[in-house]
One Martini backbone bead per residue (centre of mass of N, CA, C, O) as a GRO file, in nm:
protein
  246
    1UNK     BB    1  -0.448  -1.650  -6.891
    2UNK     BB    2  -0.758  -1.637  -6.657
    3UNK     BB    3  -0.878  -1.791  -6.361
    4UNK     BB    4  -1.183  -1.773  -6.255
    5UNK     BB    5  -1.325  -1.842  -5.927
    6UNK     BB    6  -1.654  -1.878  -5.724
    7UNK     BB    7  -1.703  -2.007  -5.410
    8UNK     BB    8  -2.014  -2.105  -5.275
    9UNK     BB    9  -2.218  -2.280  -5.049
   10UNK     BB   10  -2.329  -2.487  -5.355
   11UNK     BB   11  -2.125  -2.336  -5.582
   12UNK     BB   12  -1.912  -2.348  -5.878
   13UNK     BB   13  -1.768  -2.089  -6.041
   14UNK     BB   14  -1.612  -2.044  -6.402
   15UNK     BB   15  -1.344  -1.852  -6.587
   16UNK     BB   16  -1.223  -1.709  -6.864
   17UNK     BB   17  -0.966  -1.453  -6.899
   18UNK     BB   18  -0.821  -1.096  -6.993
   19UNK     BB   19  -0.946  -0.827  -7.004
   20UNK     BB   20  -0.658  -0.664  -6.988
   21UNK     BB   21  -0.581  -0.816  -7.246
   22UNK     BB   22  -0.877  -0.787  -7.405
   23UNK     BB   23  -1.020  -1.080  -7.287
   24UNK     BB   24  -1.266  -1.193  -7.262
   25UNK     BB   25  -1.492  -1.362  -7.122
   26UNK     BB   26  -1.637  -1.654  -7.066
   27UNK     BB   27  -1.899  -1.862  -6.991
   28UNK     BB   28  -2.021  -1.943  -6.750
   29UNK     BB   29  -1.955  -2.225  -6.489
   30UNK     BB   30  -2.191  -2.431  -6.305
   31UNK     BB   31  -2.166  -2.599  -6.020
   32UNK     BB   32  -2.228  -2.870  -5.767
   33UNK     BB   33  -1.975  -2.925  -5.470
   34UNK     BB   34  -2.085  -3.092  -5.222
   35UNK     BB   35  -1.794  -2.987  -5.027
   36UNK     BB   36  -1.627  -3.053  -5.305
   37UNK     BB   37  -1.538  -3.141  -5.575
   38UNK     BB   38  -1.576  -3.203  -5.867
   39UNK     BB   39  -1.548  -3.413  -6.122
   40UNK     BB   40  -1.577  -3.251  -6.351
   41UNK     BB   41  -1.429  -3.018  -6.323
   42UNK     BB   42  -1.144  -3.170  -6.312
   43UNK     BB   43  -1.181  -3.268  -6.647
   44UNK     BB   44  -1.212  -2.948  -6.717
   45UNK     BB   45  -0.872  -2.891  -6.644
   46UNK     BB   46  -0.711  -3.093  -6.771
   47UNK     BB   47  -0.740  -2.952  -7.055
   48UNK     BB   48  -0.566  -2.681  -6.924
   49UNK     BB   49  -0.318  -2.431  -7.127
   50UNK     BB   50  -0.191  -2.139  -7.046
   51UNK     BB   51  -0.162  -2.041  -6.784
   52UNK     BB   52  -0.116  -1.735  -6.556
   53UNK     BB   53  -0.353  -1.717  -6.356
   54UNK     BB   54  -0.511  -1.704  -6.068
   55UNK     BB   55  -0.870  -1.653  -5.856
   56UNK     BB   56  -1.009  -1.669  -5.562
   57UNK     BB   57  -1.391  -1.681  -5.465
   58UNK     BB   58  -1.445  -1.735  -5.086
   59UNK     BB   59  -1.751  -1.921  -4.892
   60UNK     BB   60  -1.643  -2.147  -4.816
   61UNK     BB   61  -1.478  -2.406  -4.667
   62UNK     BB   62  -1.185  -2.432  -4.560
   63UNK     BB   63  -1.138  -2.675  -4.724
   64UNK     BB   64  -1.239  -2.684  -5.016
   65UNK     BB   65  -1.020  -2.453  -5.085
   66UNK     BB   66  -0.760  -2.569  -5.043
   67UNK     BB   67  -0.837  -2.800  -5.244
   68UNK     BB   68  -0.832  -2.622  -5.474
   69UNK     BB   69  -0.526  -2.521  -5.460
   70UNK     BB   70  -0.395  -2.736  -5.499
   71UNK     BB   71  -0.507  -2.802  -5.773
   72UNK     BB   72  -0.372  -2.618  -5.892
   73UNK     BB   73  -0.085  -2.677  -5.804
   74UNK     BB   74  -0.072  -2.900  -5.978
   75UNK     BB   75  -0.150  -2.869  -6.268
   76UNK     BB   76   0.014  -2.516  -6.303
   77UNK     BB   77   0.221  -2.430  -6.037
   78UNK     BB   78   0.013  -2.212  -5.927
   79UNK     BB   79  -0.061  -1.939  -5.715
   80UNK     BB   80  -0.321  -1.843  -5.578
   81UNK     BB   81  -0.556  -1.603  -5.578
   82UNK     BB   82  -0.701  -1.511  -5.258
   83UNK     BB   83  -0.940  -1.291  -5.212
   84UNK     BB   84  -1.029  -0.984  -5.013
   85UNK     BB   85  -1.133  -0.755  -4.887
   86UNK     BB   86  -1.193  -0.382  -4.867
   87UNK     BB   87  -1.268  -0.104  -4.747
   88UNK     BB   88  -1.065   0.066  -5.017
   89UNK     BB   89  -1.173   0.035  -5.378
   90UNK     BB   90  -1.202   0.222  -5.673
   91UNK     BB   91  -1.390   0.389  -5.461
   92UNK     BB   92  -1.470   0.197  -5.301
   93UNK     BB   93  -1.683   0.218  -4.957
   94UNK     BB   94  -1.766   0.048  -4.720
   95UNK     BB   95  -1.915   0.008  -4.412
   96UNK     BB   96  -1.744  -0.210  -4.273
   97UNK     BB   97  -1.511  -0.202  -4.040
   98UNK     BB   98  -1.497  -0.458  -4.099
   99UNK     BB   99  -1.398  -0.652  -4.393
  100UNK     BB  100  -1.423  -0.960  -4.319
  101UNK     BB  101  -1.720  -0.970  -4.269
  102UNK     BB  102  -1.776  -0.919  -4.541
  103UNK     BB  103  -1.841  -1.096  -4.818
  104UNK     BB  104  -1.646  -1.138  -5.103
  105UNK     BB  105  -1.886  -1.141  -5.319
  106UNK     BB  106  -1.979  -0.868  -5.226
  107UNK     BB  107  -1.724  -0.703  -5.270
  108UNK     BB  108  -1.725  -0.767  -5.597
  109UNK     BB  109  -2.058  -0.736  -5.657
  110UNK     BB  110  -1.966  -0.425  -5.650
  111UNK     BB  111  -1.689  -0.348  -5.796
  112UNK     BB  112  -1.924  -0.450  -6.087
  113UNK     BB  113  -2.138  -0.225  -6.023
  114UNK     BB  114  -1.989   0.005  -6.039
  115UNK     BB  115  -1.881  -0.004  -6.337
  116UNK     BB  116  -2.167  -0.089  -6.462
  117UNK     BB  117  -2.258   0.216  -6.325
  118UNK     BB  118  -2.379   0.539  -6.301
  119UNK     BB  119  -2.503   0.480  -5.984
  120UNK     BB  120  -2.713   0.387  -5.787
  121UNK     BB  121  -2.762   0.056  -5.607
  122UNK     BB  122  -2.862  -0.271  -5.633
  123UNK     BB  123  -2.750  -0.599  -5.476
  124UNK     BB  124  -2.878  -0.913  -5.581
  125UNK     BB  125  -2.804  -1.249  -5.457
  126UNK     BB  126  -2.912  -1.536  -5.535
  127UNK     BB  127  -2.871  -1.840  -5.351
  128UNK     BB  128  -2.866  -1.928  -5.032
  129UNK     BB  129  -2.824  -1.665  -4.998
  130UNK     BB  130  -2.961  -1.323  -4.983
  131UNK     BB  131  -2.811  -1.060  -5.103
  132UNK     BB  132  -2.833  -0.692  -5.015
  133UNK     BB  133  -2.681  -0.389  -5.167
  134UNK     BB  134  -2.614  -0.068  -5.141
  135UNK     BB  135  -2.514   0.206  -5.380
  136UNK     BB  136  -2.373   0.451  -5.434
  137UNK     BB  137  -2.225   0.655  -5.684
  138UNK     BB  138  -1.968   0.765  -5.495
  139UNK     BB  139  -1.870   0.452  -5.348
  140UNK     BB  140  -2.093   0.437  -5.112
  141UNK     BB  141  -2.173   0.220  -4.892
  142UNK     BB  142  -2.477   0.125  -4.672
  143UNK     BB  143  -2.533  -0.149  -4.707
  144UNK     BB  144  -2.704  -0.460  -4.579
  145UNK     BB  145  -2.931  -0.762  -4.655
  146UNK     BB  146  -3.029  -1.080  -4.535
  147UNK     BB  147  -3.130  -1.417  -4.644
  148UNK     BB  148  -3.294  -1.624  -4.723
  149UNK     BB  149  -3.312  -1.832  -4.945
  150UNK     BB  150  -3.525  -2.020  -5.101
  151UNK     BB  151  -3.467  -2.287  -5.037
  152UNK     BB  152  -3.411  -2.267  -4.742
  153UNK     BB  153  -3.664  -2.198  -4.658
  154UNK     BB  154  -3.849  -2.435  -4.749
  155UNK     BB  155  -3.694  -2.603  -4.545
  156UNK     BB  156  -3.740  -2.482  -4.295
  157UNK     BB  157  -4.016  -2.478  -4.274
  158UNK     BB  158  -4.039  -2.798  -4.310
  159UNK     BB  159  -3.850  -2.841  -4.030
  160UNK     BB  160  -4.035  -2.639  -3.843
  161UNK     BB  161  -4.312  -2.805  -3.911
  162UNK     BB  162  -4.642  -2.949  -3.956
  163UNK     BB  163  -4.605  -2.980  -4.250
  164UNK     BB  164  -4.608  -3.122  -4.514
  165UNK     BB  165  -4.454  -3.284  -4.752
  166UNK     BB  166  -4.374  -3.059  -5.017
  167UNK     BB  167  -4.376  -2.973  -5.337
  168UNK     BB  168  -4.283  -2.695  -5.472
  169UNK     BB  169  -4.439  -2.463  -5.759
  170UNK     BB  170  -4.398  -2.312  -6.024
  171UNK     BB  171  -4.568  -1.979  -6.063
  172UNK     BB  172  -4.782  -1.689  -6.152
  173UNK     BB  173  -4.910  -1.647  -5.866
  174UNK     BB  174  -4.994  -1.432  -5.602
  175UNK     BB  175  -5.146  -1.680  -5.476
  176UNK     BB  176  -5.324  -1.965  -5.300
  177UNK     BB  177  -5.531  -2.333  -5.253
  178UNK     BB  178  -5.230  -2.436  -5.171
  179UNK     BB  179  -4.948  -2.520  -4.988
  180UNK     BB  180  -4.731  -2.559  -5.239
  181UNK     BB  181  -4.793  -2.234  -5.362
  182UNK     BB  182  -4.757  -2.104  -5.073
  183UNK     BB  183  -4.453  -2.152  -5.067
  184UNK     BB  184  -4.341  -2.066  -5.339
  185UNK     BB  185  -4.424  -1.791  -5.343
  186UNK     BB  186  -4.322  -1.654  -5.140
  187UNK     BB  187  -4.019  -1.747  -5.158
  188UNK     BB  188  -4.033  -1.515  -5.393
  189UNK     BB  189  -4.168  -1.237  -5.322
  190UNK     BB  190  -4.024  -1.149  -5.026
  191UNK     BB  191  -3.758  -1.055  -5.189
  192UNK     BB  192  -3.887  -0.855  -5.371
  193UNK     BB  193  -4.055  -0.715  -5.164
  194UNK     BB  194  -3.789  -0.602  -5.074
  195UNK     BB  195  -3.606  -0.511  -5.308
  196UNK     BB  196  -3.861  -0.277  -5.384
  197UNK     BB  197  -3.793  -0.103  -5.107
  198UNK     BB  198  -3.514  -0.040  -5.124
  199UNK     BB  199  -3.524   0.113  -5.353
  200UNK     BB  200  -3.703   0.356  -5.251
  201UNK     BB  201  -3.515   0.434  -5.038
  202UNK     BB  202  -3.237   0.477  -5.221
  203UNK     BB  203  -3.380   0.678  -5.371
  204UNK     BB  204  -3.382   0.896  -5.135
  205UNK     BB  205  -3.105   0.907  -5.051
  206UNK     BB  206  -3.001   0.991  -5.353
  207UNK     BB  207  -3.152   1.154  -5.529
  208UNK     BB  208  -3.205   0.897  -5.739
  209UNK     BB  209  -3.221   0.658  -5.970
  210UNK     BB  210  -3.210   0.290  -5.921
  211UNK     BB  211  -3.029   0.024  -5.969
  212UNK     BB  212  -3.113  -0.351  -6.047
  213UNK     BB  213  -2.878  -0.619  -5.965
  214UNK     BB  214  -2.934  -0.932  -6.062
  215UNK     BB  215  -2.776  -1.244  -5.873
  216UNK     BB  216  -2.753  -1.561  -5.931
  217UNK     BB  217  -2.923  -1.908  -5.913
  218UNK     BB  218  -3.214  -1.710  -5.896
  219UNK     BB  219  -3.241  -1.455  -6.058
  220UNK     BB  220  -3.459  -1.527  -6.241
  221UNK     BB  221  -3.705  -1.616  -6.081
  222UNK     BB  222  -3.725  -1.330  -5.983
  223UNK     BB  223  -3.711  -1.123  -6.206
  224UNK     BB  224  -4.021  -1.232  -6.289
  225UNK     BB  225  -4.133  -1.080  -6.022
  226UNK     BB  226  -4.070  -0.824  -6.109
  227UNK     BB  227  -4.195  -0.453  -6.139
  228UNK     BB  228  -3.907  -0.388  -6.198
  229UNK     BB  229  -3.644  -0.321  -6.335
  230UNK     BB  230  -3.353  -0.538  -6.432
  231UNK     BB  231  -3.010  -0.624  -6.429
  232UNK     BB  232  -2.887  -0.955  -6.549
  233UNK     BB  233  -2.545  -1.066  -6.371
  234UNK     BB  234  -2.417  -1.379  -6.349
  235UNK     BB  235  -2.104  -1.289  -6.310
  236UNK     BB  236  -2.046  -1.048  -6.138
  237UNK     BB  237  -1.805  -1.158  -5.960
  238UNK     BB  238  -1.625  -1.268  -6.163
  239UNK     BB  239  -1.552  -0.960  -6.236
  240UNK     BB  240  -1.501  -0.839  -5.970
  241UNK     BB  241  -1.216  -1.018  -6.002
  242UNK     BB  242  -1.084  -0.859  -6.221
  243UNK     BB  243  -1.075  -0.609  -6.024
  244UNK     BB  244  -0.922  -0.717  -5.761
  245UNK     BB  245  -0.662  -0.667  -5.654
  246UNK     BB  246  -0.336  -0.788  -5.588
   0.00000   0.00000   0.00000
């Protein structure tokens, strides 16, 4: 069996499986780190037994990773494989000159956009940051963009503006005529409307109608406002840590 964790800049994902010994993964489980191990973490670790192997996916500062890598070794003496990005796997080819500077998430659920799809894609990762990414169906990554998260987003405006504090409701509305709504709508339209063009360009350059593919922590809640097909898949990162060389 196989652990594959995913360190994010405010979640930790984590799931069991061993894919390719036909062992499908376990329905994916979510902490926030508050950049340390969580509590809860560490308590439902101490009950696995018969590890063979860990991988581990992390955007997280390296003291965080660190500590996770500890807690693996102390478990169960196994050494963690923390994945890297690379030029050039399994058919896809990155944009980025230098590998290093693409993060390893947006790396993996390329990976796993590739597998799960014989088509152009646009991978949206909703999280702390929202990560765009395109993707040719011959495996050629055109790059591509990222934004503030939802919550970043709201925070910044509220903390770089004379506007009030105020709690954004989640609303069904197109506008609005009051301030906490007319934030809400935004932070969530703007990656959207977004998305939405990224895919129309992505449409012109491959000469083929592409997927996309919505992941990540706010995953659902653009996807209830967008106009357009999409398919959510909450743990892309982690199937693409199955993906990823040894």
């Amino acid at each position: 069996m196989e652990l594959l964790v995913d360190i994010g800049n405010t979640n930790l994902k984590w799931t069991l499986g061993a894919p390719r010994a036909g062992i499908p993964l376990e329905p994916m489980r979510t902490l926030r780190h508050h950049g340390g191990l969580p509590i809860d973490l560490l308590a439902s670790w101490e009950a696995l037994e018969g590890l063979g192997r860990v991988r581990v996916s992390s955007v997280a500062a390296a003291a965080l990773t660190d500590a996770l890598c500890r807690a693996i070794r102390a478990y169960w003496g196994l050494e963690p494989e923390v994945v890297r990005p690379h030029a050039q796997c399994q058919g896809l080819r990155i944009a980025y000159e230098d590998p290093s500077r693409l993060g390893v998430d947006r790396w993996l659920a390329l990976l796993a956009a590739r597998q799960l799809v014989a088509a152009p894609v646009l991978v949206l990762d909703a999280g702390t940051a929202i990560t765009f990414d395109l993707l040719l169906a011959d495996g050629r990554h055109l790059g591509g963009l990222i934004l503030p998260g939802v919550e970043t987003m709201r925070q910044a405006l509220l903390a770089n503006t004379q506007i009030p504090a105020v709690t954004p409701e989640e609303v069904d509305d197109s506008w609005a005529s009051d301030t906490a709504t007319a934030i809400a709508v935004a932070s969530l339209d703007s990656p959207v409307a977004l998305a939405e063009r990224l895919l129309r360009k992505l449409a012109t350059e491959a000469g083929a109608e592409p997927v996309l593919i919505v992941t990540g922590g706010d995953a659902e809640r653009l996807k209830s406002r967008l106009q357009v097909p999409a398919l959510l898949v909450p743990d892309l990162v982690l199937q693409g840590l199955v993906l990823a060389p040894d």
